[in-house]
Backbone as a printed PyTorch tensor [residue, N CA C, xyz], in Angstrom:
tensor([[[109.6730,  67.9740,  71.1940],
         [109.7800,  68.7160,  72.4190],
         [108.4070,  68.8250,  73.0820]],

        [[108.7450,  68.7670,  74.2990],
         [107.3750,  69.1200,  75.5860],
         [107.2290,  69.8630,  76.1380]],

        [[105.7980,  70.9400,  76.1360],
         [105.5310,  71.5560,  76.9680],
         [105.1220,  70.9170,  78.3800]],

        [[105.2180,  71.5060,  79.5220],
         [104.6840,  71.0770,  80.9820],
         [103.9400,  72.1010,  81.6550]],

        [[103.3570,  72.2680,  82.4640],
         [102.3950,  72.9200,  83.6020],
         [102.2900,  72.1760,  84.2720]],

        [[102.9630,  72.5350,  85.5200],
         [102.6810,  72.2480,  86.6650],
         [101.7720,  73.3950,  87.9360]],

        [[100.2200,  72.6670,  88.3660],
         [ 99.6360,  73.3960,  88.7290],
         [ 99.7290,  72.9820,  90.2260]],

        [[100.2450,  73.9130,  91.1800],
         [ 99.9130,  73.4300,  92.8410],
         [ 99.0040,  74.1190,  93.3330]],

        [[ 98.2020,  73.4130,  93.8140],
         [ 96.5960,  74.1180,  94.6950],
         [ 96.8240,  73.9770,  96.2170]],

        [[ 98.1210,  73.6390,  96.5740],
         [ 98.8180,  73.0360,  98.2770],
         [ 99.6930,  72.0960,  98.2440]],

        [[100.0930,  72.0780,  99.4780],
         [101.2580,  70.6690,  99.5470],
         [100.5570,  69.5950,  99.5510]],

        [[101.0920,  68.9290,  98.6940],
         [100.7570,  67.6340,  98.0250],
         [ 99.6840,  66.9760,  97.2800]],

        [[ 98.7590,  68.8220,  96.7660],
         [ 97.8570,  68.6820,  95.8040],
         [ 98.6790,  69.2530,  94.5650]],

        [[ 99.0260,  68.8920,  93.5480],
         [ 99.8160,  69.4020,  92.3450],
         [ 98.7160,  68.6100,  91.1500]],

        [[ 99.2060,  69.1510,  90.2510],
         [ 99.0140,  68.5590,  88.7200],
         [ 99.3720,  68.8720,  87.9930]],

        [[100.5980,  67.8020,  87.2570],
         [101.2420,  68.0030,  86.0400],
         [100.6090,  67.6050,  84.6580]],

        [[100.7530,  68.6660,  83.9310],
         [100.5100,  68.5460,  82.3210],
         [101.3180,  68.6780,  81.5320]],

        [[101.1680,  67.7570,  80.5450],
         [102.0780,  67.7120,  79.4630],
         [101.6320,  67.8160,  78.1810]],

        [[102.2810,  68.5400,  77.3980],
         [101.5400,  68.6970,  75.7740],
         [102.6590,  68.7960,  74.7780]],

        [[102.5840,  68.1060,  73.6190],
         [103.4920,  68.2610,  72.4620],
         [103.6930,  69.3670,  71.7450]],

        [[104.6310,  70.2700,  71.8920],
         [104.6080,  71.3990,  71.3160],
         [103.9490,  71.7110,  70.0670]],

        [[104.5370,  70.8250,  69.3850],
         [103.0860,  71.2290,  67.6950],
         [101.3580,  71.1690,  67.9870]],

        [[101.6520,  70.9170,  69.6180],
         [100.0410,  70.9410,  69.7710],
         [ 99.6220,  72.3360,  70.6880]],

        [[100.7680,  73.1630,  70.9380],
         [100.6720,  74.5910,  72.0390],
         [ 99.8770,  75.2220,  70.8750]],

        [[ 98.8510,  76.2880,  71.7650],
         [ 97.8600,  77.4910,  71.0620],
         [ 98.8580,  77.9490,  70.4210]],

        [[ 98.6220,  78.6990,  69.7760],
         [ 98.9360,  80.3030,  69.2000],
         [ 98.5580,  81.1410,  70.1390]],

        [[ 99.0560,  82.1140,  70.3130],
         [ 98.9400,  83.6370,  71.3380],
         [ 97.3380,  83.4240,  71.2040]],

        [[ 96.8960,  84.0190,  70.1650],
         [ 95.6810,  84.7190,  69.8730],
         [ 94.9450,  83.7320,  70.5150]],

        [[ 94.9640,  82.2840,  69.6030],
         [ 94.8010,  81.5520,  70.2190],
         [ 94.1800,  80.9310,  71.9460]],

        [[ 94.9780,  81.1670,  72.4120],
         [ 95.5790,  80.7710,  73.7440],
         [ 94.6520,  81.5290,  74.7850]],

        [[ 95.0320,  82.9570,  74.2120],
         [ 94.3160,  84.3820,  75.2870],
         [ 92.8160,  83.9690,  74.6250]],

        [[ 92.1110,  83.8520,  73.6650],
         [ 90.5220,  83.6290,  73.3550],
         [ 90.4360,  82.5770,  74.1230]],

        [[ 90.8570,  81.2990,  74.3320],
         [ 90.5820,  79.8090,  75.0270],
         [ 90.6200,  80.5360,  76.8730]],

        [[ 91.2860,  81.3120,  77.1910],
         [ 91.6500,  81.5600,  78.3510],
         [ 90.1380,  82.7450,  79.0970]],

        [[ 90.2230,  83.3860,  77.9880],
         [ 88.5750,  84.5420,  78.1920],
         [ 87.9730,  84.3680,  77.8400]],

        [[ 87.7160,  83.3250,  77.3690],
         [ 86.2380,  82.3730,  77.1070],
         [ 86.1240,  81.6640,  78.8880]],

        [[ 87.0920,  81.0850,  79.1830],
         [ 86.9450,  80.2680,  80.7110],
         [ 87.0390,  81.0130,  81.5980]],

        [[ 87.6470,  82.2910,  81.5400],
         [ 87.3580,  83.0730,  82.9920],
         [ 86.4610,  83.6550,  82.9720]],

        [[ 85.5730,  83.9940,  81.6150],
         [ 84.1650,  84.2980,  81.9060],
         [ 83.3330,  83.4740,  82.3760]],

        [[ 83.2810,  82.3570,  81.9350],
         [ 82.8580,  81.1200,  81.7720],
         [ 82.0860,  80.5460,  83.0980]],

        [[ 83.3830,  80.3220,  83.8550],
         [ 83.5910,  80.1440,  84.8780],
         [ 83.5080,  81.1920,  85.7350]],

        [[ 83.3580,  82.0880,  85.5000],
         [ 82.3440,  83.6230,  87.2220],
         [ 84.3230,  83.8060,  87.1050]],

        [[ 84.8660,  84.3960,  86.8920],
         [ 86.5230,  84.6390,  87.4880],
         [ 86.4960,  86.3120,  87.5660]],

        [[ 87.1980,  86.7870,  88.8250],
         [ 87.1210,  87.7930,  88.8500],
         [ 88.6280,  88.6030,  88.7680]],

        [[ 88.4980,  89.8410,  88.6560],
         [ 89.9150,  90.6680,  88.5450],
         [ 90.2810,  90.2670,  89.9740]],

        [[ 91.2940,  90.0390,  89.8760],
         [ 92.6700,  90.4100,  90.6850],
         [ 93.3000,  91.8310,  91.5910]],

        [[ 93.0230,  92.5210,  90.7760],
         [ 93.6540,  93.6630,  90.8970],
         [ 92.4880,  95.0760,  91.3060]],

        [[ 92.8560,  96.0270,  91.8400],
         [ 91.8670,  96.7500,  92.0930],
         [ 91.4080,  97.8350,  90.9640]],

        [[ 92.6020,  97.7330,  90.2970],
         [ 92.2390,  98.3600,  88.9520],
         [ 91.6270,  98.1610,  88.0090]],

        [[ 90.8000,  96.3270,  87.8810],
         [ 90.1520,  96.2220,  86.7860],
         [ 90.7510,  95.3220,  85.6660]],

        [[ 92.2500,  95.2180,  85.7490],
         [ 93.0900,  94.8790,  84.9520],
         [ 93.6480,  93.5420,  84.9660]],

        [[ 93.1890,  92.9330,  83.7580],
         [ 93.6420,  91.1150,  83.8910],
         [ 94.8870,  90.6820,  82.7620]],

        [[ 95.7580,  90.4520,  83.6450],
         [ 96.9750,  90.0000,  82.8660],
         [ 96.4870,  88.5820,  82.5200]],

        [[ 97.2740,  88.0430,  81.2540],
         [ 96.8620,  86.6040,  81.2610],
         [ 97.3070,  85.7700,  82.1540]],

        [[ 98.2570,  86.0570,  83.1400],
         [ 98.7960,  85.1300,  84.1280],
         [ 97.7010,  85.4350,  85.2340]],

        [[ 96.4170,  86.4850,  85.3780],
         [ 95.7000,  86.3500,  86.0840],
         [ 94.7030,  85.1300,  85.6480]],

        [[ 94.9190,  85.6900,  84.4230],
         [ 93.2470,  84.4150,  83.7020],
         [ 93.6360,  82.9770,  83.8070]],

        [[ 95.2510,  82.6990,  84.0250],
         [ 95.7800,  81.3200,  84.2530],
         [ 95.3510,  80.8340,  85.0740]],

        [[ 95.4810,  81.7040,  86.6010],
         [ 95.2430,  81.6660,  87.6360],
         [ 93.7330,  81.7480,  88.5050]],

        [[ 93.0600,  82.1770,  87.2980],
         [ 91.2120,  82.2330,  87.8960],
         [ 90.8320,  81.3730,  87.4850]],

        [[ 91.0660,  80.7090,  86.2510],
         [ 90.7100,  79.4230,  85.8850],
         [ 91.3910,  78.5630,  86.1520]],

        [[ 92.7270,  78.2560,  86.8750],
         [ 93.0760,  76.7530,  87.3300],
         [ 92.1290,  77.1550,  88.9370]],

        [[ 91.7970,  78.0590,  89.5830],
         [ 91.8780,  78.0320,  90.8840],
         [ 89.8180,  77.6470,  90.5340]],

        [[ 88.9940,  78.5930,  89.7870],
         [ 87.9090,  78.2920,  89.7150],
         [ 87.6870,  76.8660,  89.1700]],

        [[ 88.2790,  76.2510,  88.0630],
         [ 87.7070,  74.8370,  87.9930],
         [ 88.7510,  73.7730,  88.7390]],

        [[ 89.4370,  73.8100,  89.3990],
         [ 90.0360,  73.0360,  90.5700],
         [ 91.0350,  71.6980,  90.0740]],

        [[ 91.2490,  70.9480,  90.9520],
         [ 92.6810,  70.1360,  90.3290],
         [ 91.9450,  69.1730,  89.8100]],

        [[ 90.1440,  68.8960,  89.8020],
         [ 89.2720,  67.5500,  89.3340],
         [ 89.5160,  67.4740,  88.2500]],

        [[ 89.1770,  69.2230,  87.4810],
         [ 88.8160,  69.2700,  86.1730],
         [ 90.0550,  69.3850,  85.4100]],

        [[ 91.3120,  69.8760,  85.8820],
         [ 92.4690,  70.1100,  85.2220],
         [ 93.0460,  68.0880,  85.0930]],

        [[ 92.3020,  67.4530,  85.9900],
         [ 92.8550,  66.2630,  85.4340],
         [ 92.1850,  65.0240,  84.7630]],

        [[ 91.2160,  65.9940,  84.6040],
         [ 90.3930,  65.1000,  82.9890],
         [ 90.9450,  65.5440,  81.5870]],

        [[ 91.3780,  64.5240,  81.2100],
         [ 92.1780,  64.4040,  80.0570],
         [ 91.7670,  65.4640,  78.8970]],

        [[ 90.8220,  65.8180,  78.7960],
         [ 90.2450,  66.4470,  77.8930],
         [ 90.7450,  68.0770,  77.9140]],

        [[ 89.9200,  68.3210,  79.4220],
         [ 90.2590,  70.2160,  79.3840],
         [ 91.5450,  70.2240,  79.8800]],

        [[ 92.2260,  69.3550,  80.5780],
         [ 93.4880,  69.2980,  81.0830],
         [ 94.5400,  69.4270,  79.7180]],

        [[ 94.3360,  68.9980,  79.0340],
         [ 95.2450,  69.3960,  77.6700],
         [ 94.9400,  70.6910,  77.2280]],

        [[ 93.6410,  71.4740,  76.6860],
         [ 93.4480,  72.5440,  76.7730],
         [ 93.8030,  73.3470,  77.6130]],

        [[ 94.1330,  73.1740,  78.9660],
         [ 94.6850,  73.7910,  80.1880],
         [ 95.4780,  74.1660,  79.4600]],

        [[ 96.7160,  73.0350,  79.6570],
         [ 97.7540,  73.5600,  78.9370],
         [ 98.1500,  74.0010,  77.6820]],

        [[ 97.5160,  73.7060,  76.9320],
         [ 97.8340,  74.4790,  75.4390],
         [ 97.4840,  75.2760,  75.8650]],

        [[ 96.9730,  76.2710,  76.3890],
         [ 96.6420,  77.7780,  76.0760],
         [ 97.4850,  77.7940,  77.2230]],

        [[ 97.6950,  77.7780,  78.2750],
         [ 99.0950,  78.1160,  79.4350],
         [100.1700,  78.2330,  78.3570]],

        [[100.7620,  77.2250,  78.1190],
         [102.0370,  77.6210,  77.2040],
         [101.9970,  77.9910,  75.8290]],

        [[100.5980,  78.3690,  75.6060],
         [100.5170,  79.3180,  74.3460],
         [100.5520,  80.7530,  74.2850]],

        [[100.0070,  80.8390,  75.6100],
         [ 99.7200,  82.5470,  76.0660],
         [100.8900,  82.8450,  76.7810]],

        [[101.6150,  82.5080,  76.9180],
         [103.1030,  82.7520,  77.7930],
         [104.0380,  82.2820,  76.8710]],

        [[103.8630,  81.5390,  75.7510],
         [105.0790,  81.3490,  74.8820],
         [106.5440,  80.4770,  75.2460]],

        [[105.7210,  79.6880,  76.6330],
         [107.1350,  78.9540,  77.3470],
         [106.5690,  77.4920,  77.9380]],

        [[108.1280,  76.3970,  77.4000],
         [107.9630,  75.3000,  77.7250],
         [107.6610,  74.3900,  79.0550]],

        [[107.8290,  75.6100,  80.2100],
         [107.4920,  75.0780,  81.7140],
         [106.6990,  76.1330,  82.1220]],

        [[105.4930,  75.9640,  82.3700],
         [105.3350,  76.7480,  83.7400],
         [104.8170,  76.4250,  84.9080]],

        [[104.6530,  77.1080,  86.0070],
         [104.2450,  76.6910,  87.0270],
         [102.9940,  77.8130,  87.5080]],

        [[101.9560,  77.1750,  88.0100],
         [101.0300,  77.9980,  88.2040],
         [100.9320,  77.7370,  89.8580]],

        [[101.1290,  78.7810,  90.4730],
         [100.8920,  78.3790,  92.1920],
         [ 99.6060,  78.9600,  92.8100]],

        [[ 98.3080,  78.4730,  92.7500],
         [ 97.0120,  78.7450,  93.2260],
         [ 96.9340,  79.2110,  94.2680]],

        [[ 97.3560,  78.3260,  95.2290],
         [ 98.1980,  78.9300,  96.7420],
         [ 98.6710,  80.1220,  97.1470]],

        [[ 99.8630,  80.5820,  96.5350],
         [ 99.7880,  81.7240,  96.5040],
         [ 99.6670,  82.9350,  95.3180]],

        [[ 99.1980,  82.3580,  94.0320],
         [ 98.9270,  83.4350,  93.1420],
         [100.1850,  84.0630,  92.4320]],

        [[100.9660,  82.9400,  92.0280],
         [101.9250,  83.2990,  91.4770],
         [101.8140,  82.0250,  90.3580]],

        [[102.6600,  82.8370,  88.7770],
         [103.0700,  81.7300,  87.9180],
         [104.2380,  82.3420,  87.3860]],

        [[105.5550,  81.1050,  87.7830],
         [106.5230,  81.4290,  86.9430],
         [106.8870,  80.0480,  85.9220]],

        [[107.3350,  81.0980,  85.0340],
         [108.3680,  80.0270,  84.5760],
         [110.2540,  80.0420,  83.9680]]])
């Protein structure tokens, strides 16, 4: 079975990822790989409260390192292992655009 992420930064900028499930993070996992890069990378809260869901940290780090870096083979797999490690689900969609991820 396959995990996917699909990341849209606009119409007709997307990027799909794919990863083999025996290769998805672990939670713990997933959320350390994810707050390591939104520090990493300058990412800021969302919210006025201070408060970062991991679907924010999805979202500061696909939007801070951009669709170049999500499609080098390397962190682009890490993308996604920790996306569908920290959410625990085989699709998601991350929308940069407007700041939404479902799956």
């Amino acid at each position: 079975m396959r995990s996917e992420v699909q990341v849209v930064y606009g119409p007709g900028e997307e990027v799909h990822l794919a990863v083999d499930a025996a290769e998805v993070l672990s939670f713990d996992a997933a959320r350390q790989w994810l707050d390591e890069q939104f520090v990493k990378h300058g990412c800021e809260p969302m919210r006025g409260s201070g408060k970062v869901l991991i679907a924010d940290k999805i979202l500061g780090v696909a939007a801070a390192v951009g669709a170049a870096a999500l499609r080098d083979p390397a962190f682009g797999l890490d993308f996604a292992r920790a996306a569908s490690g920290a959410l625990s689900k085989a699709l998601v969609k991350v929308d940069v655009a407007r700041l939404a991820v479902s799956f």
